[in-house]
TORKOL-836563 format. One record per residue (C-alpha): x, y, z; residue number from 0. Coordinates in Angstrom, 3 decimals, decimal comma, padded with zeros to 6 digits. Example, Ala and Ser with C-alpha at 12.3 -4.5 7.8 and 13.67 -1.06 7.14 Angstrom:
// TORKOL-836563
+----------+----------+----------+-----+
|       xx |       yy |       zz | pos |
+----------+----------+----------+-----+
|  012,300 | -004,500 |  007,800 |   0 |
|  013,670 | -001,060 |  007,140 |   1 |
+----------+----------+----------+-----+
END
This chain:
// TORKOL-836563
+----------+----------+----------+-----+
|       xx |       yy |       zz | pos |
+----------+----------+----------+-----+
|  036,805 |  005,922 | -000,853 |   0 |
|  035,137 |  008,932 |  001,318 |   1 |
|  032,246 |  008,255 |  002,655 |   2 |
|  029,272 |  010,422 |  002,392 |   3 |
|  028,435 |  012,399 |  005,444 |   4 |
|  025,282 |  013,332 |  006,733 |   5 |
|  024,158 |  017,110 |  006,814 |   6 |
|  022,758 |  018,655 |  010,134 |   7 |
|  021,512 |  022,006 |  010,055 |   8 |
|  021,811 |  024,363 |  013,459 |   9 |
|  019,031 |  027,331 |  013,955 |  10 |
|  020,012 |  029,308 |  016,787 |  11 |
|  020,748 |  033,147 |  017,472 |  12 |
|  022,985 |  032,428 |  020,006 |  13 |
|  026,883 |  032,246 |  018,239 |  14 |
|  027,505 |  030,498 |  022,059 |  15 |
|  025,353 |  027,896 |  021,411 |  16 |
|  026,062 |  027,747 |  017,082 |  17 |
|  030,253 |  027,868 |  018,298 |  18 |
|  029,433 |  024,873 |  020,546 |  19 |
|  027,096 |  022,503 |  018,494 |  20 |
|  028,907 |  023,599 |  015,544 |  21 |
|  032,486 |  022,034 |  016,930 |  22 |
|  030,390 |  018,884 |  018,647 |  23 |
|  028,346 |  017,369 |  015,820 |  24 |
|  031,647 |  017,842 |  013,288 |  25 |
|  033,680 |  016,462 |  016,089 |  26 |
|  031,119 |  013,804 |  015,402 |  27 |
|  031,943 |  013,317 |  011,552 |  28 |
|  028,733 |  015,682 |  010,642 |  29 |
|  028,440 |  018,709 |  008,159 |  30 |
|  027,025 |  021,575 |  009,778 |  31 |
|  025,350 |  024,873 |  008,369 |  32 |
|  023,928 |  027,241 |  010,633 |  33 |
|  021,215 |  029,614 |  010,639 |  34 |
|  020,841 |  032,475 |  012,669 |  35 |
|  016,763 |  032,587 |  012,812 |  36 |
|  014,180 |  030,940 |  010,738 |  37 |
|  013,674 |  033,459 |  008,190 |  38 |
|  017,407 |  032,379 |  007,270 |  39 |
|  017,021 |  029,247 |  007,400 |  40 |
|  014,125 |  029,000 |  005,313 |  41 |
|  016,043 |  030,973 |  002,626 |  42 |
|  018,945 |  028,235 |  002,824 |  43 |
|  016,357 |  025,192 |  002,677 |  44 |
|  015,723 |  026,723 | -000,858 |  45 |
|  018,836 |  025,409 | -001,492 |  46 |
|  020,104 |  022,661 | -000,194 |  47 |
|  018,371 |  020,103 |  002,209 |  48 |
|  020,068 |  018,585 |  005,369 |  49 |
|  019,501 |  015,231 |  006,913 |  50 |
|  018,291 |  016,776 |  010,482 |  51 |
|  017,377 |  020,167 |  011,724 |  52 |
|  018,571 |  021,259 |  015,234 |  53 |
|  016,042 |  024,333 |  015,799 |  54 |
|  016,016 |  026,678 |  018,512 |  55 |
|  012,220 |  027,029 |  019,697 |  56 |
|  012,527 |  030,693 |  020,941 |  57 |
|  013,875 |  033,468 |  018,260 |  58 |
|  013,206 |  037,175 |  017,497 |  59 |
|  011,329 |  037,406 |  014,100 |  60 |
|  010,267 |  033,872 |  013,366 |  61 |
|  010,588 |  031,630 |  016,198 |  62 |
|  011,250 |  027,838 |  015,743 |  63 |
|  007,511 |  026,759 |  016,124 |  64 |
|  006,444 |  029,164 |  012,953 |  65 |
|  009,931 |  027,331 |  011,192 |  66 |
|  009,069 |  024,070 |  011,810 |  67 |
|  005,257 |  024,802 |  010,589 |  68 |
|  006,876 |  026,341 |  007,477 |  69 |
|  008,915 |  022,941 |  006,387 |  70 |
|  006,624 |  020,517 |  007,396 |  71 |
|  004,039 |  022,581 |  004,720 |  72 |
|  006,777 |  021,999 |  002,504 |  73 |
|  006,737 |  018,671 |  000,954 |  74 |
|  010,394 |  018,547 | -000,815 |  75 |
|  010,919 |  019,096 |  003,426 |  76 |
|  008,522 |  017,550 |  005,567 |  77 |
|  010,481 |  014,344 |  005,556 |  78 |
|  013,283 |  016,113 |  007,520 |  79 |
|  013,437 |  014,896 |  011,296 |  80 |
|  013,299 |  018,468 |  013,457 |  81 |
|  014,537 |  018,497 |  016,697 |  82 |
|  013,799 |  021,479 |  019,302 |  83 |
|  016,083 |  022,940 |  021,355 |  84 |
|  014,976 |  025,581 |  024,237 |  85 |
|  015,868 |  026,379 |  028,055 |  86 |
|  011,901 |  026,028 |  028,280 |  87 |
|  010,805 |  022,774 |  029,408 |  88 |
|  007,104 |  022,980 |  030,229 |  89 |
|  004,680 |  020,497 |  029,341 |  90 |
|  002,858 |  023,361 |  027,072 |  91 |
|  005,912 |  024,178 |  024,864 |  92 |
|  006,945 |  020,609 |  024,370 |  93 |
|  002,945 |  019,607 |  023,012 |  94 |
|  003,431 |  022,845 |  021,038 |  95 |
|  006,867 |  021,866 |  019,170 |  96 |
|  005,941 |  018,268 |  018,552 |  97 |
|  002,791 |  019,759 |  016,559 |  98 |
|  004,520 |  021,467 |  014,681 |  99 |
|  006,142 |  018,771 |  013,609 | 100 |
|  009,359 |  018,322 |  015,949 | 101 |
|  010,355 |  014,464 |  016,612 | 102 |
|  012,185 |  015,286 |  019,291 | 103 |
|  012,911 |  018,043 |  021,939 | 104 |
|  015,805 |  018,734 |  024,066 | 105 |
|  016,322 |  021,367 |  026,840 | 106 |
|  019,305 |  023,870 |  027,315 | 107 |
|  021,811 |  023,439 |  028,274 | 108 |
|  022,551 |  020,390 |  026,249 | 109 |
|  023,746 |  017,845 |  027,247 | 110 |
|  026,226 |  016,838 |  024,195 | 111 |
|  026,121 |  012,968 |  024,580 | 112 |
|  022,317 |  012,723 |  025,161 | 113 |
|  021,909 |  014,946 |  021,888 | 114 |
|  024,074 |  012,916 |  019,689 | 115 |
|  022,376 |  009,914 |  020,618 | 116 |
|  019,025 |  010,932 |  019,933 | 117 |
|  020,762 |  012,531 |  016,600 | 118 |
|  021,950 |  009,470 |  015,163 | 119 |
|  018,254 |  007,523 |  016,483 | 120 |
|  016,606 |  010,102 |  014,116 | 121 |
|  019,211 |  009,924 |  010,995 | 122 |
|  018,858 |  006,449 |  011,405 | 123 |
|  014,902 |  006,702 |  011,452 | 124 |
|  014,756 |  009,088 |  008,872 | 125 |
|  017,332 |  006,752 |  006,450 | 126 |
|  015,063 |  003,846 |  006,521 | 127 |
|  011,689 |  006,015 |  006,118 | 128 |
|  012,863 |  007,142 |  002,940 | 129 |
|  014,376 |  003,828 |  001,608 | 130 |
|  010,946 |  002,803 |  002,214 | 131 |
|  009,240 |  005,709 |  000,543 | 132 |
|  011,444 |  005,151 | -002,250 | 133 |
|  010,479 |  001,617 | -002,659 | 134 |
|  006,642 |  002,500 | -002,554 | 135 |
|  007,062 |  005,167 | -005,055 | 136 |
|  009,017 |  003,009 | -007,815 | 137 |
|  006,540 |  000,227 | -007,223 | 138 |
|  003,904 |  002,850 | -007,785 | 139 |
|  000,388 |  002,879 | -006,590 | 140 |
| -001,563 |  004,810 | -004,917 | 141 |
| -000,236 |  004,928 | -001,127 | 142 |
| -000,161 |  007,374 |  002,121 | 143 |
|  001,145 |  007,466 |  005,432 | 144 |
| -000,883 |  009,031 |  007,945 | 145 |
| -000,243 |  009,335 |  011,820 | 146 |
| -002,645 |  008,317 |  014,726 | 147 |
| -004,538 |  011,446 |  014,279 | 148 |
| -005,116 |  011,054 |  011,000 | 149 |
| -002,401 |  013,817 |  009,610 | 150 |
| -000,890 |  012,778 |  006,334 | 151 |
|  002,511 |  012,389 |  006,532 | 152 |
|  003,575 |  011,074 |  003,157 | 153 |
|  001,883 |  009,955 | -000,161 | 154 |
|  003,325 |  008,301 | -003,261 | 155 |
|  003,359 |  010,679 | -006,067 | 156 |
|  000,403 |  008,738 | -007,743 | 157 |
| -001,466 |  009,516 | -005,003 | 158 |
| -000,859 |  013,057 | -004,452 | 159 |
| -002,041 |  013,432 | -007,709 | 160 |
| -005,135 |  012,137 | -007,328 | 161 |
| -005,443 |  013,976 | -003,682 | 162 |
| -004,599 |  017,368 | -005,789 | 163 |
| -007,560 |  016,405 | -008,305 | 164 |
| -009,914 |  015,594 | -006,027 | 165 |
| -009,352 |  018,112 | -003,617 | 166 |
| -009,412 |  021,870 | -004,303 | 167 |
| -006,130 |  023,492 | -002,629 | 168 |
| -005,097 |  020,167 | -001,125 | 169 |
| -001,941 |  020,319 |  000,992 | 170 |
|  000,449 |  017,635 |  002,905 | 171 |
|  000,504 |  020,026 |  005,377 | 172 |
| -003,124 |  020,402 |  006,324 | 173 |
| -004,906 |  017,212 |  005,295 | 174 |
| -006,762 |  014,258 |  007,280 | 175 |
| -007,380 |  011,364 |  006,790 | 176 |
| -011,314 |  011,211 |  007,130 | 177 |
| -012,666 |  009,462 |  010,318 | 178 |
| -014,948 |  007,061 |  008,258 | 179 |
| -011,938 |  006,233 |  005,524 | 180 |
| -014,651 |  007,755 |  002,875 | 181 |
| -014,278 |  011,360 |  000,925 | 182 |
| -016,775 |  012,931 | -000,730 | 183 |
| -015,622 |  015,831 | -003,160 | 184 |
| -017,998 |  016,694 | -006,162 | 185 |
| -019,123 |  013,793 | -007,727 | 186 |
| -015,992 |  011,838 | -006,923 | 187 |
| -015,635 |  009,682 | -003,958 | 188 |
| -012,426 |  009,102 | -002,524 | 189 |
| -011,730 |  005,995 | -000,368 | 190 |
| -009,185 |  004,784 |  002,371 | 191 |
| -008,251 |  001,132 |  003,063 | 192 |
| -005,831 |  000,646 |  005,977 | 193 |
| -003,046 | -001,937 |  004,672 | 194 |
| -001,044 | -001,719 |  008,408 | 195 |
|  001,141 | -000,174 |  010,597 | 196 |
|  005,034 |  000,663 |  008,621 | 197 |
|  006,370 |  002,553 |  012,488 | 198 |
|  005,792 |  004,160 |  015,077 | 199 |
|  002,388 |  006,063 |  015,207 | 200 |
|  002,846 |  006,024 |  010,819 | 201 |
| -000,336 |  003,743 |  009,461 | 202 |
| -000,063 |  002,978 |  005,629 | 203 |
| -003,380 |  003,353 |  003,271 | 204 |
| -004,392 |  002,279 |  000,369 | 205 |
| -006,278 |  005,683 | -001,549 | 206 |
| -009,336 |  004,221 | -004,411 | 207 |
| -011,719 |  006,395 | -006,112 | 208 |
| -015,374 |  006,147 | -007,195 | 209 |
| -017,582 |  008,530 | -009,394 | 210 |
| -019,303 |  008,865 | -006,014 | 211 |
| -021,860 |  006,007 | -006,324 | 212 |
| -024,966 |  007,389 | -007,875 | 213 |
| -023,787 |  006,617 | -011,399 | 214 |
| -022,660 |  003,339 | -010,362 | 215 |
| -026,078 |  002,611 | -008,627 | 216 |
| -027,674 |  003,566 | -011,750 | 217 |
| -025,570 |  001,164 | -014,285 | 218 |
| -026,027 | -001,634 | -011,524 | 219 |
| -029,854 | -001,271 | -011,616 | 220 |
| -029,939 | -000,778 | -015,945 | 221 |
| -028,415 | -003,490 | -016,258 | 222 |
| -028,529 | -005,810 | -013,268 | 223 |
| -025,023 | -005,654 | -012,524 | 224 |
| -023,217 | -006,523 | -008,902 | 225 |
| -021,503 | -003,037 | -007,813 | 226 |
| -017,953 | -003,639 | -008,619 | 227 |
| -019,526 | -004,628 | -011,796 | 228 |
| -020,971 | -001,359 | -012,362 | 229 |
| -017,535 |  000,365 | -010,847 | 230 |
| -015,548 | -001,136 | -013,247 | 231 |
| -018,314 | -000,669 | -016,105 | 232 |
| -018,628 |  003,320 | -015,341 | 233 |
| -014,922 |  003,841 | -015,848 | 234 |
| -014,538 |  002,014 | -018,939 | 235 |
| -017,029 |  004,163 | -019,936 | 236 |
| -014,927 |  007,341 | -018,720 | 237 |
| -012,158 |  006,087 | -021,337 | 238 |
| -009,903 |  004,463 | -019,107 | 239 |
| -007,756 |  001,183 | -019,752 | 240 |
| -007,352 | -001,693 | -017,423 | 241 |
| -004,446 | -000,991 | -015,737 | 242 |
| -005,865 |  002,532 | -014,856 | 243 |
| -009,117 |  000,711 | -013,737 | 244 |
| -006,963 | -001,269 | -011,662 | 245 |
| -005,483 |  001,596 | -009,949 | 246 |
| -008,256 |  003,432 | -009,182 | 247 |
| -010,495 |  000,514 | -007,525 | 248 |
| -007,243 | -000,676 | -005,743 | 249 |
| -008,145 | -004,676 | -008,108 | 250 |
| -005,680 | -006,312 | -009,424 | 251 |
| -006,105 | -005,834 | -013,521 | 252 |
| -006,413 | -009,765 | -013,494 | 253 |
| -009,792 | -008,916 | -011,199 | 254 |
| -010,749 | -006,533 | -013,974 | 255 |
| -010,700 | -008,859 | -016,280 | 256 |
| -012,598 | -010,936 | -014,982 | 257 |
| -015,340 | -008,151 | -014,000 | 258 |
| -015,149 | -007,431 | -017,448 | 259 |
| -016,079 | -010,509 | -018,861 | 260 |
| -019,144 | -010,483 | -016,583 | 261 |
| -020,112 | -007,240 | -018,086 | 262 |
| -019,869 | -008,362 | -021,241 | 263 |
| -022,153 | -011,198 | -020,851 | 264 |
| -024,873 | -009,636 | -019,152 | 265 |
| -024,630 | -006,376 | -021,417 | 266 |
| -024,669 | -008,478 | -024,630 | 267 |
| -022,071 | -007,566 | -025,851 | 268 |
| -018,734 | -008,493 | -027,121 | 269 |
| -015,749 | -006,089 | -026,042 | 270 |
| -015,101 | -002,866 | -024,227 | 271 |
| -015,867 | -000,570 | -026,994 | 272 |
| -019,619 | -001,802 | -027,148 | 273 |
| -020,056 | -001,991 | -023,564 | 274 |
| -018,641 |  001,695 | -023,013 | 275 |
| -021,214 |  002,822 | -025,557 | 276 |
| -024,257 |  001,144 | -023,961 | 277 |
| -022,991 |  002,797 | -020,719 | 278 |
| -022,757 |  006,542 | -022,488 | 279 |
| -025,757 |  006,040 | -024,011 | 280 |
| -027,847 |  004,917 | -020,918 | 281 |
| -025,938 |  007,570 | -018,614 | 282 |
| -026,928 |  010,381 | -020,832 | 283 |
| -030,571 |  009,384 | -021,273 | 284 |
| -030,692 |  009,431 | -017,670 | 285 |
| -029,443 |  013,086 | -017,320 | 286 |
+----------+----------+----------+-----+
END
């Protein structure tokens, strides 16, 4: 049975340096496709996506920095480990390729044996990064990576949607996480609770939302609620079910539950329906 091989994709407009990495990295038991510049190889990336990107820093055109920029805004892409390759090897152009996104950068000439190493560190990286973003995304909830600066690096797709609701022309590419974990954006309040570290320099977060507290305040005061009270109150009074309740406070739906039949008792009442009403009807007398 053949065995599936991994796909490593050479930017360079040298056909030296494509003839040579080209005959190593299959020598190696590798696919390669090359790319003669990063206008190219932006154009194949619409069609197939490779497992690592070898990319020359310095190009006529678009050079590798403006490439890597390019994927890395790309979510169906940004997962892709880049490494830089250049004969420049000042402190300047390696800060400048590792933010734009590079994981690693090696100087020419290369050194064949050093490269393959650091290839099959990065496949091997990038292999269990997305077993574990596959995991978190078929468990669902609502879950992001972010790096020590704050720059998002991944999200679950539950939480991208929420991101792209919340946030007018939100991109992977360009968000941060905010210093003090809390988002303010219209009358919704977005909210960040570290879980832990999942690698190196990659912090996981949990993403909540609130209606962005003033309409909570005001159902906690009417009716002499405690505030997760009045959290879960408000959005049973937006329509939505437990388990979406759940979600968005980051509870478990048992916690709701119980929340619920708190409400209840102190509103009078005996089920959702009622309570949702009172809350309508005291939110819209309020204005």
């Amino acid at each position: 049975m053949s065995t599936q091989r991994d796909i490593v994709l050479v930017v360079d407009d040298t056909p030296e340096t494509l003839g040579l990495l080209t005959d190593a990295l299959e020598g190696a038991g590798l696919t390669v496709l090359v790319a003669t510049g990063g206008t190219v190889a932006l154009a194949l990336l619409k069609h197939i996506t490779p497992d690592l990107i070898l990319l020359d820093a310095v190009m006529p055109e678009m050079d590798g920095f403006a490439a890597c920029r390019a994927m890395k805004a790309d979510s169906s892409l940004a997962h892709i480990p880049v490494i830089f390759m250049t004969g420049l090897s000042d402190t300047a152009h390696v800060v400048q390729g590792l933010q734009a996104g590079g994981v690693d950068y090696v100087t020419k000439p290369v050194v064949l044996d050093e490269m393959m190493a650091r290839i099959r560190v990065h496949l091997t990286n990038a292999r269990a990064a997305l077993r574990t973003r596959a995991a978190l995304d078929a468990a669902g909830g609502f879950l992001l990576a972010a790096d020590e600066a704050g720059g998002l690096l991944w999200c679950t797709p539950q939480a991208e949607a929420r991101l792209v609701g919340a946030i007018e022309d939100f991109a992977v590419s360009s968000f941060r996480i905010p210093d003090g974990l809390v988002m303010k954006s219209g009358t919704r309040q977005l909210e960040f609770a570290l879980i832990g570290r999942i690698g190196p320099g990659e912090r996981l977060f949990r993403l909540s939302e609130s209606g962005g507290g003033q309409e909570e305040e005001f159902l906690r005061q009417n009716f002499v609620l405690s505030a997760r009270e009045a959290e879960v109150l408000l959005w049973i009074a937006r329509g939505k079910p437990n388990k979406d309740v759940s979600d968005i406070l980051g509870i478990s739906p048992r916690t709701v539950n119980k929340h619920l039949e708190q409400v209840f008792t102190k509103l009078g009442v005996e089920n959702r329906a009622s309570a949702a009403a009172l809350a309508v009807g005291a939110l819209a007398k309020r204005g």
